[in-house]
C-alpha positions in Angstrom: 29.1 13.7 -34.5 26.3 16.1 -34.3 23.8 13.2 -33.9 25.8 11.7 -31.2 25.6 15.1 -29.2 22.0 15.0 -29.5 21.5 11.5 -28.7 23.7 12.5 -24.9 22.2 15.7 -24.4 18.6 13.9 -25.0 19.5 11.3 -22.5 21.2 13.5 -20.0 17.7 15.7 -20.0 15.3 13.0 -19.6 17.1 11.4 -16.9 16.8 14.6 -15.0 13.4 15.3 -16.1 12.5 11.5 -14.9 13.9 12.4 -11.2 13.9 16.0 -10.6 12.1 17.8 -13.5 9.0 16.0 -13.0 8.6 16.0 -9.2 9.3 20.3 -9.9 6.5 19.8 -12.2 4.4 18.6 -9.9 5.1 21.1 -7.3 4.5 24.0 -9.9 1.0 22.4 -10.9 -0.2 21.6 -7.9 0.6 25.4 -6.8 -1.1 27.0 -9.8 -4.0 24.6 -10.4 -4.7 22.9 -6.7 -7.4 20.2 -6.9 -8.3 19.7 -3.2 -10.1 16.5 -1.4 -12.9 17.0 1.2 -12.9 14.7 3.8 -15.7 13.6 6.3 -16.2 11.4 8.8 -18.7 8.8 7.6 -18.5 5.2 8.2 -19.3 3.2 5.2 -19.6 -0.6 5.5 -15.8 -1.3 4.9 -14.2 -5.2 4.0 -10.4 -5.4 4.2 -9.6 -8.1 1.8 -6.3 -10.4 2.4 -4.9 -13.1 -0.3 -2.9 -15.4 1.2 -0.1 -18.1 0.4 1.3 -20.2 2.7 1.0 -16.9 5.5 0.8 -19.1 8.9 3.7 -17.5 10.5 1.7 -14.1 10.2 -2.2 -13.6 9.2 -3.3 -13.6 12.6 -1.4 -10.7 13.8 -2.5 -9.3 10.7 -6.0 -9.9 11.0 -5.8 -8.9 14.4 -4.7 -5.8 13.6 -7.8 -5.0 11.2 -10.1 -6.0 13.7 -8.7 -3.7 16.5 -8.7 -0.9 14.1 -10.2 2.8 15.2 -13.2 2.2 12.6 -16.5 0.7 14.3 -16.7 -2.8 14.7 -20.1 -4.1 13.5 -19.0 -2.0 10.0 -15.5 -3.6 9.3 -15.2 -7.3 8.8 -12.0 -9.3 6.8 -12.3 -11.7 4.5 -9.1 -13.7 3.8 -8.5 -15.6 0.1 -6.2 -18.6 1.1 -4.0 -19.3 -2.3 -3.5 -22.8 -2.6 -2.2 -22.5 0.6 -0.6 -25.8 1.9 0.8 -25.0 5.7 -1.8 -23.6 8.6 -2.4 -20.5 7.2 -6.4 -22.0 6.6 -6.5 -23.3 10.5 -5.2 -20.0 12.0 -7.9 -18.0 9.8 -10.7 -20.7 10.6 -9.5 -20.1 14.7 -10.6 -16.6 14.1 -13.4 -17.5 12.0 -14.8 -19.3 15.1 -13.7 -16.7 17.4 -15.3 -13.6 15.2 -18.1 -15.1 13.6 -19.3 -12.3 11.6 -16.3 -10.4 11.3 -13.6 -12.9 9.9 -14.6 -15.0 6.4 -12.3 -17.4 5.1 -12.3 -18.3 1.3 -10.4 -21.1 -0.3 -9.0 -20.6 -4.0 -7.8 -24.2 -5.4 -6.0 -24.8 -7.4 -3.3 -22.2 -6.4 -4.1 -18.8 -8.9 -2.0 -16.1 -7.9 -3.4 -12.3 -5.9 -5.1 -11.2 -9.0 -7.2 -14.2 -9.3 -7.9 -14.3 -5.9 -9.1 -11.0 -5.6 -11.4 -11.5 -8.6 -13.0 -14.3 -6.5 -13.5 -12.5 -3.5 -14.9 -9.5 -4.6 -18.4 -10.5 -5.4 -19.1 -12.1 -2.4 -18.1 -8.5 0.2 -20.6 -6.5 1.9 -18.9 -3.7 2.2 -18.8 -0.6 0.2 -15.5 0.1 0.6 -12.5 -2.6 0.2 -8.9 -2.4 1.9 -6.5 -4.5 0.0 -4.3 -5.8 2.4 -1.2 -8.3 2.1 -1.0 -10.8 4.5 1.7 -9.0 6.7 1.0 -5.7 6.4 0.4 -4.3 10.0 -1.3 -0.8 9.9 -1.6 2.0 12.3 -4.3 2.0 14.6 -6.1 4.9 12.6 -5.1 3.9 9.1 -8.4 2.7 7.9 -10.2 5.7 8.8 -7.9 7.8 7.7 -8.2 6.0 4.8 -11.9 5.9 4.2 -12.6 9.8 5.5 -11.5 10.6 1.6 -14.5 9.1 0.4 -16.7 11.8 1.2 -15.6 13.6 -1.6 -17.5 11.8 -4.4 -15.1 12.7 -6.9 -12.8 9.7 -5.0 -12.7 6.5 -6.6 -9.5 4.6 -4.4 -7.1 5.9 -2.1 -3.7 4.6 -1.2 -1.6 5.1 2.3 1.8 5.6 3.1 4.2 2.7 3.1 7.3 2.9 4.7 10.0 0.2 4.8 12.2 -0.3 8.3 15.6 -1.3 7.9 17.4 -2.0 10.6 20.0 0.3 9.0 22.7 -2.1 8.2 22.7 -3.3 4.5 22.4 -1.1 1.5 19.5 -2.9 -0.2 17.3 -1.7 3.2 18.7 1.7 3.1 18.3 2.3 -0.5 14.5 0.4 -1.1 13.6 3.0 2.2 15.2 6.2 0.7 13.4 4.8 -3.0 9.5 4.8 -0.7 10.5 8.4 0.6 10.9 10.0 -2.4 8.0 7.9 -4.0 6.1 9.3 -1.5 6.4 13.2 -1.7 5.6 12.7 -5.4 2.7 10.5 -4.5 1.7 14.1 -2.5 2.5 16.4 -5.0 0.3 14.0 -7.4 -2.6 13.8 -5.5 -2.9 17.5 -5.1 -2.7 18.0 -8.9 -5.3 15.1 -9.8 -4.6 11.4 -9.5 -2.0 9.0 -8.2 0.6 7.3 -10.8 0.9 4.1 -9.1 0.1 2.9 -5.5 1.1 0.1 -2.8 -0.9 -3.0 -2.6 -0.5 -3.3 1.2 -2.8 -0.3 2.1 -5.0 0.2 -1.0 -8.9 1.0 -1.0 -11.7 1.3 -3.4 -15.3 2.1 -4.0 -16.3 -1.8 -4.6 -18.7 -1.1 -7.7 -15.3 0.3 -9.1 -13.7 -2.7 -9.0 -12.9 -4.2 -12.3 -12.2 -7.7 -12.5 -8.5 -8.3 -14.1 -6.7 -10.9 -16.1 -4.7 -13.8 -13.8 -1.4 -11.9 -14.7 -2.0 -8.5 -14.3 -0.7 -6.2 -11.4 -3.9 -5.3 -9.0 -2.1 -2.2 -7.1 -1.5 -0.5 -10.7 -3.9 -2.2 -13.2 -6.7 -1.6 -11.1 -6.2 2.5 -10.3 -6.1 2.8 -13.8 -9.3 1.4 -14.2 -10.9 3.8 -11.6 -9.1 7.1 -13.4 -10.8 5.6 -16.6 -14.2 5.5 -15.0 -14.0 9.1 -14.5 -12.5 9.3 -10.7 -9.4 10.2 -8.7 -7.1 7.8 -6.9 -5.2 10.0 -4.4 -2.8 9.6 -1.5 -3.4 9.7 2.6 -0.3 10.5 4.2 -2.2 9.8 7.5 -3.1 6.3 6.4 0.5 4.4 7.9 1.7 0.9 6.9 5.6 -0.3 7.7 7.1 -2.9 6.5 10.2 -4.4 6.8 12.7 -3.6 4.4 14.0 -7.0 2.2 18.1 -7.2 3.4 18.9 -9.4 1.0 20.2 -7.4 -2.4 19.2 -10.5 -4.6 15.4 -11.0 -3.2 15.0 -7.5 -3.5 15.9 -8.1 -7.3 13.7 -10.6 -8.4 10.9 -8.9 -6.4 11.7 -5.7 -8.3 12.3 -7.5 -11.8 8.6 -9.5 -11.1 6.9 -5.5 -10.1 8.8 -4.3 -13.5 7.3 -7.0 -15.7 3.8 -6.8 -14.5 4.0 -3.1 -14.6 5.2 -3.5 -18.4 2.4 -5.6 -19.0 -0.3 -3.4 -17.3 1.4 0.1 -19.6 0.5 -1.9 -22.2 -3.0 -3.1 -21.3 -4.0 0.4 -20.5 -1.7 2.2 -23.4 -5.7 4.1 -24.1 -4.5 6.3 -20.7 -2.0 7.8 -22.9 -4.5 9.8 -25.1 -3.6 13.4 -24.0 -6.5 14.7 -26.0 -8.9 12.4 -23.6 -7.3 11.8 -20.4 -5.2 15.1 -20.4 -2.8 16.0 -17.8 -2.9 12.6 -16.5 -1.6 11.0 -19.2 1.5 13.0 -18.9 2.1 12.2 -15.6 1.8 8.3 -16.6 4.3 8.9 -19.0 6.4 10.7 -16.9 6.1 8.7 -13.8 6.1 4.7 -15.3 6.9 4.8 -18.8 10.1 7.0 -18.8 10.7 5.5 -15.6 11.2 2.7 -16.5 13.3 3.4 -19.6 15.6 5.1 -17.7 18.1 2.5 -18.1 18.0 2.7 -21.8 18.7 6.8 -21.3 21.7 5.3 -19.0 23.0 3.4 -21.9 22.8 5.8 -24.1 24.4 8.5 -22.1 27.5 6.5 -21.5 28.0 5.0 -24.7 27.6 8.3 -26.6 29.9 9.9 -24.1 33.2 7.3 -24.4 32.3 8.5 -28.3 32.8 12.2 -27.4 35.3 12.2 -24.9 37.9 14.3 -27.0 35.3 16.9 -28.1 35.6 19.4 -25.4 36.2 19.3 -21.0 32.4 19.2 -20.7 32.3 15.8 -21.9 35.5 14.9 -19.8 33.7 16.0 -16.8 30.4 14.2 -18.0 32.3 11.1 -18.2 34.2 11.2 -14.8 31.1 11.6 -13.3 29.4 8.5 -14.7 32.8 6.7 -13.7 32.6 7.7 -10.2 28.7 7.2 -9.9 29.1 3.7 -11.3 31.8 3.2 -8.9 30.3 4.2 -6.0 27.6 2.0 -6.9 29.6 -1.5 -7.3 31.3 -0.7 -4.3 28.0 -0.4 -2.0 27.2 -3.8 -4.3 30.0 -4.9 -2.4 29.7 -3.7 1.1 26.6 -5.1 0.9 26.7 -8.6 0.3 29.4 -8.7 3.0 26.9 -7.5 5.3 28.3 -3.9 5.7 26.7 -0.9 5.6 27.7 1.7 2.9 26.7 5.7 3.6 27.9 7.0 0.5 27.3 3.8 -1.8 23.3 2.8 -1.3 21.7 5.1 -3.2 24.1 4.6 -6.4 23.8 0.7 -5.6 20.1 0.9 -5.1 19.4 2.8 -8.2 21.2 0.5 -10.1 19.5 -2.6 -8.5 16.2 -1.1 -10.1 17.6 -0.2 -13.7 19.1 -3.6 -14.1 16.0 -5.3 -13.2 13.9 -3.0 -15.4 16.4 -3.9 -18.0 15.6 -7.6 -17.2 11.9 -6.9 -16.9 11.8 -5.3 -20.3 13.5 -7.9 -22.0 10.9 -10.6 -20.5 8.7 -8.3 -21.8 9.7 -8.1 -25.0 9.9 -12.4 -25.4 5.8 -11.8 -24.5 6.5 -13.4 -20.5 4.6 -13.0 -17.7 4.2 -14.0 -14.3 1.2 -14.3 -12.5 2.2 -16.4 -9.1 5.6 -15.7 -6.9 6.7 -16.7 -3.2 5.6 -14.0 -0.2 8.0 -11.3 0.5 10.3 -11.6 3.0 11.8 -9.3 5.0 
């Protein structure tokens, strides 16, 4: 029985430690050992790079929106990788082509290859020092690029990553939840920064130093492989609060699955690939925070399992474990029943964040199981929202 105890206790304390204890760690650090960022206002030759598939309904306005950006013209110019792309995604990028001769660039990557590959292609051929990763409809703030590129006049920065936010129009549980998820990632993406380097970033509103760049395999995950890569090199990826991108939030529970069970597998993967981070004796603090922030992370739901299973066993050894139990049984509740609300298309106040929670812990459960049959997945339709 005493192993049994253990086994609860041990999953009760890394679950909090995965949601609370680390962000307090984080906090604590970054008030004892502060590692600021200078910031200037240089204007580097910047290239905001899109990869496309099948985009027509959206790359101009997206395009658009790099072009008008509060960053000086004749130094910002997009290049778009169209994937395989078989509607008028290549005719509205060639319109603009004509229309900004030396400011748009259209690439074609046939057969169809998926982002990584694409950005592989691309990235030889850029004249800028600096890259923005972009997706195709990711709409940024007027300021966001030079918000974002101001952080490179500390030479100590290797990439920086904005702030994504995801709009909901406050009426399904999957919108609420995946926004309420990006706030919290967020603050910790802050307290991060401030101690050293980012775990983990957002594709949509990414930059790098371009002789950074390391080119990756097909089916590896660009906005976390490729961070890693630049904390290996001896840099810091940190976060710009300033930098804004929204999105809209997916509504539908079941897209917002297999988009987070695709994210979970590729992260999987990418832990793997770069498993040399987790040398404390080389990489130090940062290889805690890794651990903390993906790999425990992401075996939360294993900690979940555990926890319940080990508490039916110990029911009848004492209240705490009655209380213990109720609780999961109330949680678990709570979290079927905004499961529920949702797919009827009604909102749940009480229910999304136990419903959202679960939505990522089963598809990290799925994730790791692809992962463990040695699958991967290297190409995937466009979110929606």
């Amino acid at each position: 029985m005493l192993a049994t105890e253990v086994i609860f206790w041990l999953s009760v304390a890394l679950l909090i430690y995965v949601y609370v204890g680390y962000p307090a760690l984080m906090y604590l650090v970054a008030r004892v050992f502060p590692r600021p960022v200078y910031t200037g206002e240089d204007f580097p030759l910047v290239t905001v790079l899109i990869a496309a598939h099948n985009e027509q309904d959206c790359i101009e306005a997206t395009v658009r929106n790099k072009l008008t950006q509060d960053y000086p013209a004749e130094k910002l110019d997009v290049v778009v990788v169209s994937d395989g792309s078989i509607d008028a995604t290549d005719q509205r990028v060639v319109e603009l082509c004509k229309a900004y001769p030396s400011r748009v660039h259209l690439i074609r990557q046939e057969p169809r290859a998926g982002k990584t590959s694409a950005l592989n292609l691309a990235m030889p051929t850029l004249k800028g020092e600096i890259v923005v990763f972009s997706d195709a409809n990711s709409m940024y703030a007027q300021d966001a690029v030079r918000q974002l590129v101001r952080r490179f006049a500390d030479p100590a920065i290797g990439y920086v990553t904005g702030k994504m936010v995801y709009a909901t129009d406050g009426d399904n549980a999957t919108g609420d939840g995946c926004s309420a998820y990006m706030r919290y990632e967020n603050v910790l993406r802050d307290l991060e920064s401030k101690v050293g380097s980012v775990v983990g970033v957002d594709g949509g509103i990414d930059v790098i130093r371009k002789h950074l760049y390391t080119p990756m395999r097909a089916d590896q995950l660009p906005d976390f492989v490729q961070p890693l890569h630049v904390v290996t090199q001896g840099y810091r990826v940190v976060y710009e609060a300033g930098a804004l991108l929204r999105e809209p939030a997916l509504s539908s529970g079941a897209d917002e699955y297999r988009m987070r069970v695709r994210v979970s597998l590729r992260a999987l993967w990418a832990l793997w690939d770069m498993r040399h981070l987790f040398n404390i004796f080389r990489y130090g603090f940062f290889s805690i925070q890794l651990a903390s922030h993906k790999l425990l992370r992401y075996a939360v739901f294993l900690f979940l399992i555990a926890a319940a299973v080990t508490n039916v066993v110990l029911v009848n050894e004492g209240v705490i474990y009655q209380l213990a139990l109720a609780v999961q049984v109330a949680f678990y509740t709570l979290a079927w029943w905004g499961h529920g609300r949702s797919r009827r298309g009604i909102r749940s106040r009480i229910g999304y964040i136990p419903y959202y929670f679960m939505l990522l812990n089963l598809a990290s459960a799925q994730a790791f199981g692809k992962f463990m049959l040695g699958k991967k997945q290297t190409v995937w339709k466009p979110r929606t929202g």
